[in-house]
FIPA-850073 format. One record per residue (C-alpha): residue in one letter; x, y, z. Coordinates in steps of 0.02 Angstrom, whole numbers, plus 50000, padded with zeros to 5 digits. Example, Ala and Ser with C-alpha at 12.3 -4.5 7.8 and 13.67 -1.06 7.14 Angstrom:
2
A506154977550390S506844994750357
//
This chain:
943
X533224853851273X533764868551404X533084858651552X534384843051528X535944853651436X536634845251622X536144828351584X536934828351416X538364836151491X538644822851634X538404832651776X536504830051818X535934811251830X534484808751725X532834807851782X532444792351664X533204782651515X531854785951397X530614800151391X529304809351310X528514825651328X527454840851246X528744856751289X527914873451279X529284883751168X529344901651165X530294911651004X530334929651008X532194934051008X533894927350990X534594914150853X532944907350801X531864924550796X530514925550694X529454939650767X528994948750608X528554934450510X527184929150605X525704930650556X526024931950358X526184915050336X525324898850399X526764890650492X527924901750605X527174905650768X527994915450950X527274899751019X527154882150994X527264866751062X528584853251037X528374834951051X529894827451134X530594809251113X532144806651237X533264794351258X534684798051395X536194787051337X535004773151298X534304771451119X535154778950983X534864783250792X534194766350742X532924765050849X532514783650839X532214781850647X531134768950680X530074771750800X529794789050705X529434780550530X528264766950609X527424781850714X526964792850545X526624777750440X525454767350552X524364777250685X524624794450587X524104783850414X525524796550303X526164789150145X528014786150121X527854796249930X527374811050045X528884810650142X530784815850119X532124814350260X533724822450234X535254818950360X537114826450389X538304826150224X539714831050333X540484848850343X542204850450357X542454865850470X541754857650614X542694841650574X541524829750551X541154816550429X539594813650322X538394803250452X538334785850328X537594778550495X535964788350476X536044787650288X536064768250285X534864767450431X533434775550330X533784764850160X533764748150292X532144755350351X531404758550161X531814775250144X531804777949935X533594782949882X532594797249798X531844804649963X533484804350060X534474820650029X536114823250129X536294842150177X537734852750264X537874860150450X536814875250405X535134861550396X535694848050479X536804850150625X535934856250774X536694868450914X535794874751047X536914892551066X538364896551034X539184883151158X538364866851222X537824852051171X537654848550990X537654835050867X537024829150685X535054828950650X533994820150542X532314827450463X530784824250377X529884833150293X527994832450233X527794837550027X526224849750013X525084850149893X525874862749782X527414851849800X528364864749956X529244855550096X528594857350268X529914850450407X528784839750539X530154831450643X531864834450673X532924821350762X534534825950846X535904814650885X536884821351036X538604815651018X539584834751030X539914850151148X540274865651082X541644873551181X542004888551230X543384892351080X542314884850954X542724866950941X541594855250911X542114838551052X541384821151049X540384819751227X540554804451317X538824795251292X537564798251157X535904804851160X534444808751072X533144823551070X531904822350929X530614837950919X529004835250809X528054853650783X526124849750858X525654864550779X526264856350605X525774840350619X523854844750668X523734854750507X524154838750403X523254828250523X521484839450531X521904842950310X521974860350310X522844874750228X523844881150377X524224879650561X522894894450585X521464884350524X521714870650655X520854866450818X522264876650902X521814894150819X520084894550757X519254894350926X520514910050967X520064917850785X518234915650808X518284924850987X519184940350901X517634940850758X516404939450901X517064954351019X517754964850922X516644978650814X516504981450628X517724969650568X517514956250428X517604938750467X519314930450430X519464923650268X521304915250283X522044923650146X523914925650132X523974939850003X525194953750042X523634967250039X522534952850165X523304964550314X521454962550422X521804943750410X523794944650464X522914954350608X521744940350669X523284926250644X524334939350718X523234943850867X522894924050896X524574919350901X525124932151030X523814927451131X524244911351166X526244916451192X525844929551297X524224917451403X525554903851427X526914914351480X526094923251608X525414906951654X527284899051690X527524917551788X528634925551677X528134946151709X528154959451585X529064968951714X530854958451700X530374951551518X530454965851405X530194953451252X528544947351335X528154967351355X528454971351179X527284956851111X525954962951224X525914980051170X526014973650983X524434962751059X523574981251129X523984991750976X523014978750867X521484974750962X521214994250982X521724999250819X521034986450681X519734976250813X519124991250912X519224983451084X520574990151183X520094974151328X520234958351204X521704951351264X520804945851426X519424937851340X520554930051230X521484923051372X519904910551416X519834903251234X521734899151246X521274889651421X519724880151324X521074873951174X522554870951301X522054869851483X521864850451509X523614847751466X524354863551551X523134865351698X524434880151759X523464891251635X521464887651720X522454890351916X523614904551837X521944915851761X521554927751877X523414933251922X523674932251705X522104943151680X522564956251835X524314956951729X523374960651574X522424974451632X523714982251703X524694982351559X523174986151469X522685002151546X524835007051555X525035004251370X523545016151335X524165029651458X525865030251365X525145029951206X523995046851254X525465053351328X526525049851164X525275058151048X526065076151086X527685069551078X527435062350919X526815078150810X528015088850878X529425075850806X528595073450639X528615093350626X530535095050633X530725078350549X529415074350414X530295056750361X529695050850541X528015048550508X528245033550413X528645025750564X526935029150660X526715011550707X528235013750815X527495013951001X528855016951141X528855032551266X530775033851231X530585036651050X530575054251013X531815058451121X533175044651053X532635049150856X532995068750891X534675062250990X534995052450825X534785065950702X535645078550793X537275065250832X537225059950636X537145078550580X538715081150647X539595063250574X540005066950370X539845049050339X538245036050277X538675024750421X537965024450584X539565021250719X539265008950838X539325023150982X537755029950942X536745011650897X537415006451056X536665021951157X534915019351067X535035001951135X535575005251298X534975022451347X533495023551224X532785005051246X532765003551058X532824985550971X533864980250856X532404980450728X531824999650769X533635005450756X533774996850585X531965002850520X532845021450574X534385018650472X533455012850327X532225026950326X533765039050325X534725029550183X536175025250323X536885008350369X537415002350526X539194998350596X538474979750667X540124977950701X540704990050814X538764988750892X538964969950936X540754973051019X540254986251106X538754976351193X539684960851217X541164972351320X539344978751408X538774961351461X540444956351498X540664970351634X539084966051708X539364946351720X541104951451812X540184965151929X541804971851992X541304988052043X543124995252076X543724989851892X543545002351754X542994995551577X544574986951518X545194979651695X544064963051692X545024959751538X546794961351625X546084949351765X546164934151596X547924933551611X547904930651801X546644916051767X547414908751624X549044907751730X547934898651874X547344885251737X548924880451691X549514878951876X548224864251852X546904876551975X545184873451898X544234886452048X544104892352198X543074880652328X542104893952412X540764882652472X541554883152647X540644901452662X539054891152707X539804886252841X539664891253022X539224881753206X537834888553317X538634892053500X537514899453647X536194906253523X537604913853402X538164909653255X540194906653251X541154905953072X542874896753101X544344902353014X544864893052845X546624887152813X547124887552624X548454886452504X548994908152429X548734904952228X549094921852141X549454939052206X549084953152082X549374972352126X548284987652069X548474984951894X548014967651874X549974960951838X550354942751914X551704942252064X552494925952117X553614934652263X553154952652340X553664962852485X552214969852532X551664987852598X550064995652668X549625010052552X549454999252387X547934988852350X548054970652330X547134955252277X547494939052332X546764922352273X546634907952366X546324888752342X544694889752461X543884903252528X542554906052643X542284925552613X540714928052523X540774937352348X539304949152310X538294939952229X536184936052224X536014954252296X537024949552450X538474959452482X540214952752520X541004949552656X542464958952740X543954952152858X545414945052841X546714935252780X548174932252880X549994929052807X550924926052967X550904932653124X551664949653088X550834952352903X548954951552870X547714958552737X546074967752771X544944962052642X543904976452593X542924966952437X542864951152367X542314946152175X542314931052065X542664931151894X542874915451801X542514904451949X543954910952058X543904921752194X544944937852228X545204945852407X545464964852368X546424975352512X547734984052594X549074973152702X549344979552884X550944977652928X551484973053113X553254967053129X554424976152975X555354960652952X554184947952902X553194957752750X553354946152613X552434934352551X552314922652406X551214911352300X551004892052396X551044900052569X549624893952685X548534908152739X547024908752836X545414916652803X544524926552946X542754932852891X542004946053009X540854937553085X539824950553167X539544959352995X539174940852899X537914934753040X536954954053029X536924951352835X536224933052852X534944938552973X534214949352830X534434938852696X533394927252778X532124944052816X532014948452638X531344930652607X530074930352747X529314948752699X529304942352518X528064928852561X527274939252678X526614953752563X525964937452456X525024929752600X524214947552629X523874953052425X523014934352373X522204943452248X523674954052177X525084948252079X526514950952154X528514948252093X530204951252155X531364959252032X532684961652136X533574964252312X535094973152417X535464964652576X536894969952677X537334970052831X536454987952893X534684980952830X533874976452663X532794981552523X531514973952400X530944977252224X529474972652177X528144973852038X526414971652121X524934970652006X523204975452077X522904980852252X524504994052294X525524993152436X524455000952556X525245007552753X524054993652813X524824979152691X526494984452754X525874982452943X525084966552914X526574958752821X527764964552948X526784956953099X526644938253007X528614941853002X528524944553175X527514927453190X528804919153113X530144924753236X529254922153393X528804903953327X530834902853287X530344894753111X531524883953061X532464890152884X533184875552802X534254875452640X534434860352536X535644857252380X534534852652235X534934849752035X533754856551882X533084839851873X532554839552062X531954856452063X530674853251924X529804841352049X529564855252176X528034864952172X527784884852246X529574888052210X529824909052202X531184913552062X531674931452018X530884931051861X532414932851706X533644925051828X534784912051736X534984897551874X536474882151844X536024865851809X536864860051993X537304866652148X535444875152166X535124881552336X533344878052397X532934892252548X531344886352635X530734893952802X529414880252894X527684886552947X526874900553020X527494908052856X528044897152724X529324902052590X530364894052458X531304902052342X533144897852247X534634908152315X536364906952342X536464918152478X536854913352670X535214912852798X534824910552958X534394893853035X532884898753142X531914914453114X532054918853303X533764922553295X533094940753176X532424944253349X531364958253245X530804967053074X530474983353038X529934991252889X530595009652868X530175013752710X529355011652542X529975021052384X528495020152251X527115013252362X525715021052222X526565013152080X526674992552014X528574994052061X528874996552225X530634995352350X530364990752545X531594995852652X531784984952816X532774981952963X533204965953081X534124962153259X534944974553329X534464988353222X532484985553240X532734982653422X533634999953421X532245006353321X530884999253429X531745007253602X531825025053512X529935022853478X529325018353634X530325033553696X529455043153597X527915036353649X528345040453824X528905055853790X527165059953728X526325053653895X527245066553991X527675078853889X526455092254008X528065090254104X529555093254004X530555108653974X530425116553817X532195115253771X532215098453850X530655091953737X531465102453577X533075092453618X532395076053643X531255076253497X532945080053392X534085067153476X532675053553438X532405059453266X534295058553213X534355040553288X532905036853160X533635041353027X535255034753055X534265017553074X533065018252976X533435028452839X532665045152761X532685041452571X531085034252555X529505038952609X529385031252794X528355017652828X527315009352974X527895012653162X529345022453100X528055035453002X527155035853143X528535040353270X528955055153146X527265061253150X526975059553331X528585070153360X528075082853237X526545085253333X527615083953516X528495098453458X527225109753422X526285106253585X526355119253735X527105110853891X527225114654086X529105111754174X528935100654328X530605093454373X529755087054522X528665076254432X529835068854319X530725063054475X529265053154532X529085045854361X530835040154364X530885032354533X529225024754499X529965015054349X531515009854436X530365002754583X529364992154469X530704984454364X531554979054511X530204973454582X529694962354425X531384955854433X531174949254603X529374941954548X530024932554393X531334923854527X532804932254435X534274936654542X534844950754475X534254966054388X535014979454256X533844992754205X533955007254092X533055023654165X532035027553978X531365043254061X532865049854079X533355058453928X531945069653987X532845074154151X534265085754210X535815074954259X535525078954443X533725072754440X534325057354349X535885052454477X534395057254614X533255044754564X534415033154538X535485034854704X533635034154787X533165019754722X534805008354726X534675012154914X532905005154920X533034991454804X532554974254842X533774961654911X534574957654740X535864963854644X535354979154539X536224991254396X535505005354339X535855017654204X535075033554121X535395046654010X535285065554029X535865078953887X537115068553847X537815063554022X537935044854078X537715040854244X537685021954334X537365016954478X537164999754561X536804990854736X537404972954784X536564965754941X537884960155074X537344939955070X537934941554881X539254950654889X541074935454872X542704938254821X542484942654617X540834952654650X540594969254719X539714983754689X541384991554629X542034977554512X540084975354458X540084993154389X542014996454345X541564983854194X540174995954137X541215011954187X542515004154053X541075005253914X541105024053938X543035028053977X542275031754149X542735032954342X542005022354477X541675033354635X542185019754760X541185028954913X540215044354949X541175053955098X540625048355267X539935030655195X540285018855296X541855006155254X540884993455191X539685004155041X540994999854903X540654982654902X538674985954908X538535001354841X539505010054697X539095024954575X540005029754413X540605045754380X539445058054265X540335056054102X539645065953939X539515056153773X538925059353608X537325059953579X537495050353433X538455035953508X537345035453662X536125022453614X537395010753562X538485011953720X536975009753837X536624993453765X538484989453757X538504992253944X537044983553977X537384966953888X539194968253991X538544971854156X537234955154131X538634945954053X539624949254213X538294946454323X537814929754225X539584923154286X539574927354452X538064927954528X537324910154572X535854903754488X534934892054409X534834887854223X532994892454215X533524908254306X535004910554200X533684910254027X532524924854122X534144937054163X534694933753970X533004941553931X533134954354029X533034972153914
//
């Protein structure tokens, strides 16, 4: 009943009024857990399916009691002497009465006053967890044979919510789920002993007799010593959890219940059946009894049997691997051995931690510390830590365990990095304080939105109401006089900042009191549905520095860092479907992601072909497809309901989505991709203007992390490439010192871009090997040459310029960080003075040195552009000088003809002012220069 806890709840519409359904249901952990049972008797399974009637405020209990009694007696021909229905007595703590409505219901219907038994909460009130919907059930039950009941249906009448504190609240409108075990009913159906002996399981049994070696055949005896035939109910069972499962693409990799069953799955079929590869061949009989009605399992097969392998051949290295391990432990502790059957890599190393920790306790009680560390550290399950304790005559401190991991989960739910342990607890009071101010939340849906200006994206500030101020330790102010070297957090009525959150990193910026007090947000979180600005307050005028809860404020994102991080956001998505257009035969699933502003990374677990340098390649071109088509990225709001309609939707697999408020990210064709995420994307792909992958951590293994980079960063990395690439064309020419110098300068730009811990990847692994080899390679000096190469490029990108019909041209000199700064202000002074009648900037680079240059013919020249104002706008980038004439020139050379003073910048800021200056001098140019709007698009393209 998971999928409509909404609908129940009021906040999803239903999809019908009445329904039915067969529900694939999973039980391996949690309230209902009966892992260790299975298999020794005939009834409890890790999977099974559940027939579903559903009525969505539309029938109720009489007509559910009906149609169930007229359903069993007529088509399924049972007798009413082999029934017995019991209903709700009642049950005081949750404060309801007995349910006489049911009761009479059933004796209207014919119900013998001797088959109706009324029974507490415990049987017959139904919760789904520990909050939610909930309500009153009625069963019945089927009388074996030897005169044991067997429950076959269980109808619930939704009339409650559990909340939060425990009480139990009548809901607004009723419903009804009713679940009837298939598993169950086919046994009494088909007249056979137990659920194992049905259509469902024998095929499954029979397939383990017939590949495995030297077993018996199963005889379906339930006798504590029948251990070969617990293995064959045992082995069939977890074959069909573990075929359906992979089937719905839930991965062992993120699902470390789904892991443990399929190692219980390995150890069996090698140990008692002698066939290490069953589980595959087992997977085609559980398609044969359940593939017509779930045709997910025939499509899923080869991606479930590539997963099975896998895991096949990783369980059986790790158990060869734990072999060692294992007789070394049972030398120093004998008692061990008993637990043989225990298979986990971890093991010995938590069981001598234990030992050694208890040693030094005088007490027959296990503290919570050390279960808690077994659990966390170890990877040890509840039922392993308990077999331990046992086997050492100890007991366990549940207690102190459970607190302990519910503080755990609690700190991770709140993700407030900057709190220590018992901080997320302070922020309660805050929150309760903003409840009874009547504030239910922050509305921080307004960080969606944005307007798309001249290609850019622009975020407009947010007006809102100040709610709570609380200073460094959590405490609530209503009044403060603030300061800048405290910390802060403010909380307002709506927000637009983004809080970290679906591997997206927050937002910075602002939040301005008035005009002489502001904040400078330096993280935002959520806890409990409201949102808290953290910062310091930057003072400006000493007399207006308070503030106070119900002032109007207004939020000021930084827009530049926001639209970088939405750029790759919407990356991470496109690469993710591209490494599963180019691995159809692999398995491949994201298990998690950092995006930030800087770049991004992905996790994935990839099953079957690796991720290969040419994969990689491939991938990142179709990203590159994608942005030169300018794919549109659309992002709809969706509900549960509406989402199960959609088909090739990408979840990270363990992910817990809402039932509302679902965020649909799909990018159009060349390369399609659809997956749920609340983070904020890019319209069009073009605007990522580029993607580069610069490394790949784990690139052997099934779990590995791409690094990438988009915009401005790639196009940085791209430049530094083909400078490398030109450095190798002439590098006969370069000084030694020069080339040693350059191949360093272009090598810390790399790696400030592009990272170095990883192993590099693609073009950027490429460039590092190239300039490995460049600097090993024996050169000749020819200054001379270099000049000629130099004024050779300036000629032809002017004269390109005047081709395409642009009327103006601003060019970077890339051979110039190979030259001496006199060669460079040479070639450019040379060419200016020969350039074609349109305006022209040039710039280069030598050792550091900046030097500019540019030429403006006289029919262009007008009141608000000259040479000289042309270049003092770049000359500003750099803090530099504009020489306004040469001596001698003649009067009129400053308004045609300017150069910038040779100004030295670091070499680690030098790439980024270039391109600063650049986009400034064609900004300028763009507004004074007359053109036409076609011309106008080609100078915006310009490099």
């Amino acid at each position: 009943m998971n999928q409509f806890k909404g609908v129940f709840l009021g906040k999803v519409a239903p999809p019908c009024i009445r329904a039915v359904n067969s529900q694939k249901c999973v039980r391996v952990g949690g309230k209902h857990n009966d892992l260790e049972v299975v298999g020794t008797d005939g009834h409890h399974h890790t999977f099974f399916e559940m027939l579903g009637n559903w009525s969505f405020g539309d029938y109720y209990k009489k007509e559910a009691c009906q149609m169930a009694w007229d359903l069993l007696l007529g088509p399924y021909r049972l007798k009413p002497e082999d029934l017995v229905v019991t209903y709700f007595s009642g049950d005081a703590i949750i404060g309801l009465p007995e349910d006489r409505e049911c009761r009479d219901i059933w004796k209207s219907i014919g119900v013998a006053p001797s088959r109706l038994k009324g029974l507490g909460a415990a049987d017959n009130f139904w919760e789904m967890g520990t909050t939610g919907p909930c309500g009153p059930c009625t069963e019945i039950h089927y009388v074996n044979p030897d005169g044991s009941l067997t429950e076959i249906w269980n109808l619930v009448f939704i009339q409650c919510n559990r909340e939060t504190d425990g009480s139990v609240k009548q809901l607004s409108r009723h419903h009804v789920d009713t679940g009837m075990g298939l598993e169950r009913m086919a046994t009494i159906l088909q007249q056979v002993p137990s659920n194992y002996d049905t259509d469902l399981f024998q095929p499954i049994i029979k397939a383990i007799e017939k590949n495995s070696k030297d077993v018996s055949p199963y005889t379906g005896s339930y006798k504590s010593d029948a251990l070969l035939d617990c293995a064959y109910r045992r082995l069939a069972d977890h074959a069909r959890m573990i075929s359906v499962c992979l089937a719905d693409g839930v991965f062992p990799a993120s699902s470390l219940n789904l892991k443990q069953i399929m190692r219980k799955s390995f150890k069996i079929s090698t140990d008692i059946f002698k066939n290490p590869n069953l589980l595959p061949l087992l997977y085609d009989e559980v398609v044969q009894t359940l593939g017509s009605t779930y045709p997910e399992l025939i499509s899923k097969a080869p991606d479930a049997k590539v997963i099975m392998e896998h895991e096949g051949q990783a369980y059986a290295k790790m158990r060869a691997g734990l072999v060692k391990k294992w007789k070394e432990l049972v030398v120093v502790y004998p008692e061990v051995e008993a637990m043989g059957d225990v298979e986990m890599a971890g093991f010995p190393l938590g069981y001598k931690e234990f030992k050694e920790t208890m040693s030094k306790h005088n007490s027959t009680i296990v503290p919570g510390e050390l279960v808690f560390k077994l659990y966390d550290t170890h990877g040890f399950q509840e039922d392993i830590i308990q077999r331990i304790a046992d086997l050492n005559n100890l007991t366990i401190d549940k207690k102190g365990f459970w607190k302990l991991l519910s503080k755990h989960k609690q700190r991770h739910k709140t993700s407030f990095k900057e709190q220590n342990s018992n901080k997320g607890l302070l922020f309660d009071e805050s929150i309760d304080n903003l409840l009874k101010n009547g504030y239910k939340s922050t509305d921080d849906s307004h960080k969606y939105n944005y307007e798309v200006i001249d290609n850019r994206l622009e975020f407009p500030p947010l007006r809102t109401k100040l709610i709570a101020i609380l200073n460094e330790q959590c405490e609530w102010i209503d009044y403060l006089d603030a300061c800048e070297h405290k910390p802060y957090c403010l909380v307002t009525e709506k927000s637009n900042f983004y809080c970290e959150e679906g591997g997206q990193a927050a937002d910075s910026g602002t939040v301005q009191i008035n005009d002489s007090l502001s904040m400078k947000v330096e993280s935002v979180f959520k806890i409990r549905d409201f949102i808290f600005h953290k910062g310091h307050f930057v003072i400006e005028n000493s007399e207006k520095t308070y503030l106070k809860c119900g002032d109007n404020v207004t939020c000021v994102i930084d827009s530049e860092k926001r639209f970088n991080t939405m750029l790759n956001h919407t990356g991470i998505h496109l690469l993710n479907a591209a490494i599963r257009r180019v691995l159809p035969n692999s398995v491949v699933c994201q298990t998690g992601s950092s995006v930030t502003d800087k770049g991004f990374s992905l996790n994935l677990s990839v099953y079957g072909e690796k991720l290969s340098q040419k994969v990689v390649l491939d991938a990142q071109e179709l990203v590159r497809e994608s942005i030169r088509t300018n794919a549109p990225v659309e992002t709809r709001v969706i509900d549960s309901v509406q989402l199960s309609r959609e088909d090739s939707v990408v979840t990270v697999p363990g992910e817990t989505y809402p039932e509302t408020g679902l965020r649909l990210v799909t990018v159009q064709p060349p390369l399609v991709s659809k997956e749920l995420c609340c983070g904020t994307h890019a319209p069009r792909a073009g605007l990522l203007r580029d993607l580069c992958v610069t490394l790949v951590k784990g690139a052997g293994g099934h779990a590995p992390t791409i690094h990438a980079i988009t915009n401005e960063r790639a196009l940085q990395a791209q430049e530094l490439f083909s400078r490398a690439r030109k450095l190798e064309e002439i590098i006969e020419l370069v000084d030694p010192e020069r080339r040693k110098e350059e191949v360093a300068n272009i090598k810390r730009s790399l790696m400030e871009l592009c990272g170095s811990s990883g192993a590099p990847h693609g073009e950027y692994a490429q460039c590092l090997a190239m300039l490995d080899t460049l600097h090993k390679r024996p050169v000749e000096m020819n200054d001379m040459a270099l000049h000629a190469i130099a004024e050779t490029e300036i000629r032809e990108a002017l004269h390109q310029a005047e081709r395409e019909g642009r009327r103006f041209a601003v060019h970077f000199v890339r051979c110039s960080y190979l030259m001496q700064a006199e060669g460079v202000a040479r070639a450019i002074k040379t060419s200016a003075s020969d350039a074609p009648a349109l305006p022209a900037m040039l710039l280069g680079c030598a050792g550091g040195v900046i030097l500019a240059a540019c030429t403006v013919p006289q029919e262009v020249v007008s009141s608000s552009f000259s040479a000289a104002a042309w270049l003092r706008c770049v000359a500003r980038v750099f803090d530099a000088d504009v020489l306004a004439a040469a001596p001698g020139a003649a009067p009129e050379e400053p308004l045609t003809y300017a150069q910038m003073s040779a100004t030295k910048v670091s070499l680690i800021n030098c790439e980024q002012l270039v391109q600063d200056a650049m986009r400034v001098a064609i900004k300028f140019a763009q507004s004074h220069v007359h053109k036409s709007d076609g011309e106008s698009k080609k100078n915006r393209q310009q490099n």
